[in-house]
C-alpha positions, 0 to 999 in steps of 0.5 A: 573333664567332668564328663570324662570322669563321670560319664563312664560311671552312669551304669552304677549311679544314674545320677552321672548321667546328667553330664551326658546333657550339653544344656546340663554342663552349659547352665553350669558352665556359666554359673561356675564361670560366673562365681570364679569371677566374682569371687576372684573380682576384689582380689584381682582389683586389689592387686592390679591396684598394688602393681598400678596397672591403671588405665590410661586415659587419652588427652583427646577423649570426653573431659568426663573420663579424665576421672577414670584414669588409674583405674585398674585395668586387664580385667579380661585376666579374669574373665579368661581365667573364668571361661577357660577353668570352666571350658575345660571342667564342663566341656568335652575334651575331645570335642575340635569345636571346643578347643579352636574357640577356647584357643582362639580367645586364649590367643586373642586374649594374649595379644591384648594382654601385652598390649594393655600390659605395655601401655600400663608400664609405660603410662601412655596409651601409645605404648602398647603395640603399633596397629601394625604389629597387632594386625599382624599377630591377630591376622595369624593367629585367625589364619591358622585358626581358620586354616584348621577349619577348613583342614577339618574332616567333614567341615562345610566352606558353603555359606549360609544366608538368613532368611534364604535357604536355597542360596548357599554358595560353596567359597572353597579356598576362599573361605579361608579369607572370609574366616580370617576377615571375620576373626579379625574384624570382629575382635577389633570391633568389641575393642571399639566399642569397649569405651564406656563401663559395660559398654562392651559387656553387655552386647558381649554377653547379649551375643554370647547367649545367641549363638550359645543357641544357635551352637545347640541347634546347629549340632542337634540333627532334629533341630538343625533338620526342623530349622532347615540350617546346615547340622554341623556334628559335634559343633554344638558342644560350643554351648559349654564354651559360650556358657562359659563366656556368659558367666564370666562377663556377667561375674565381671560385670558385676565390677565392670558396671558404671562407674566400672571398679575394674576395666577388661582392657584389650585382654578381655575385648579382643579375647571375648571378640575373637570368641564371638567370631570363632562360635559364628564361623563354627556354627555356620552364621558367619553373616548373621553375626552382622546382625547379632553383634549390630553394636560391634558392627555400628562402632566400628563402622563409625570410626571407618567413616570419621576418619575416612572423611576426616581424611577425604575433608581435610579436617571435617567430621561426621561425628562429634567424635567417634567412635559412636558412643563418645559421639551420643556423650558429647550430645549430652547423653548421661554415660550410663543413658548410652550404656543402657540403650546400646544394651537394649538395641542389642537385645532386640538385634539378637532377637530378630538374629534367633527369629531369622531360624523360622523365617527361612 
């Protein structure tokens, strides 16, 4: 919004020129989105308490957890409240990108609200939405989204490898499937991996700040050129968004740190997953978002594999428990300890994933 009202004023102040910039508006996208956060945090916490909307903690769970039930929960109200105020005040309005992702985690964010919400009324974790009904509200909202892609003048449905640059398949129509399956699939996972205080905040925001490059480089022509990966015009005005994204869980953090004051709940790891998945299919790194959100991936992959072999065995497991940070609890690993090191290991996943524009 800001651009639009002060970037036509550049010719009698110089200053509103600065607006032009898409690193300018994404540093104080985050910053802005971070305060909104932060400020509103013991509000927010105070109020969700009033209402006893508390988390509920299953009977199966870590014994250590029982202590965290009734903590407020919907934390992710907040942090779309921070991504969204921000998105509209430093983004373009006028940028498609821009508003399929906002949109996206909006939607994403809706579905997880009512499902966190009815779980809270009705004190059971069993009393939210079926699985069923939750796939099938997020599998529509990604196909419309990844039907508006392809629709889009001028959009690619070639798929871009790392570390090959001569291999890129064209999927036609079939990207469609792809988007959707990434969309889907990597709102589930953050919702997986969101057991533990800032378990899920953190490779959120690690992720978040790499494709908040990758978004920048994939709409600069020189850079995109340099790089040699696939300029996507307009596509980079994402940064804004993800600037957005990073303040905001970082705001959140603040109260979402061990031991968490408040817990984003499926509002805000649905929301913040779709985010993460609608950047990746936007930009062109679809498959370098398996290495970037590695800890997403890992968790998921754990609970495909308990309960496929639990099922296949009759009863046996793989992991103590899954998914796999209750695994590294029962191990006897301190909560915070399993905090920590997911954070580093996804710090040097997204490392490697920015390394893999040179190695080409």
């Amino acid at each position: 919004m800001l651009y639009h009202l002060l970037y036509p004023f550049r010719d009698i102040f110089g200053g509103f020129n600065v607006v032009r910039y898409i690193t300018f508006r994404s540093i104080w996208a985050a910053l802005f989105a971070l305060v909104i956060v932060w400020l509103l945090g013991p509000w927010f916490i105070r109020k969700m308490r009033e209402l006893q909307m508390g988390q509920y903690i299953r009977e199966l769970g870590p014994e250590s957890h029982k202590a965290k039930a009734g903590t407020p929960t919907m934390g992710g109200v907040l942090i779309l409240l921070g991504v969204t105020a921000s998105t509209l005040l430093w983004g373009r309005l006028d940028s498609f990108y821009l508003w399929l992702c906002l949109l996206v985690t909006l939607g994403c964010g809706a579905i997880g609200f009512i499902d966190d919400f009815r779980k809270a009324v009705q004190k059971r974790n069993e009393g939210g939405l079926s699985a069923r009904a939750k796939l099938a509200l997020l599998g529509s909202l990604s196909l419309a989204a990844a039907a508006a892609l392809y629709l889009h003048p001028g959009y690619s449905t070639q798929l871009s490898l790392p570390f090959i640059k001569f291999v890129v398949p064209d999927l036609g129509w079939g990207y469609v499937l792809l988007a959707v399956f990434i969309l889907v699939g990597t709102a589930n996972a953050v919702n997986l991996t969101d057991g533990l205080d800032g378990l899920a905040a953190g490779p959120v925001l690690i992720a978040a700040a790499t494709f908040l490059v990758l978004s920048y480089v994939s709409g600069n022509v020189k850079a995109a050129s340099y790089l040699q990966i696939q300029y996507i015009p307009g596509v980079g005005e994402i940064a804004v968004f993800l600037g957005a994204v990073v303040g905001a869980v970082m705001g959140f953090l603040w109260y979402n740190a061990y031991p968490a004051q408040v817990f984003m709940g499926d509002t805000g790891s649905l929301s913040l997953g779709g985010a993460l998945g609608a950047a990746a299919i936007c930009t062109k790194h679809e498959i370098l978002l398996v290495l970037v959100g590695g800890i997403f991936v890992v968790e998921a992959v754990s609970v495909i594999l308990q309960v496929g072999f639990f099922k296949a065995t009759h009863g046996k497991r793989i992991f103590k428990m899954a998914p796999l940070h209750h695994h590294f609890e029962l191990m006897g690993w301190a909560e915070p300890k399993v905090i920590v090191r997911f954070w580093i290991i996804a710090v040097v996943l997204a490392l490697i994933a920015i390394s893999t524009l040179k190695l080409r």
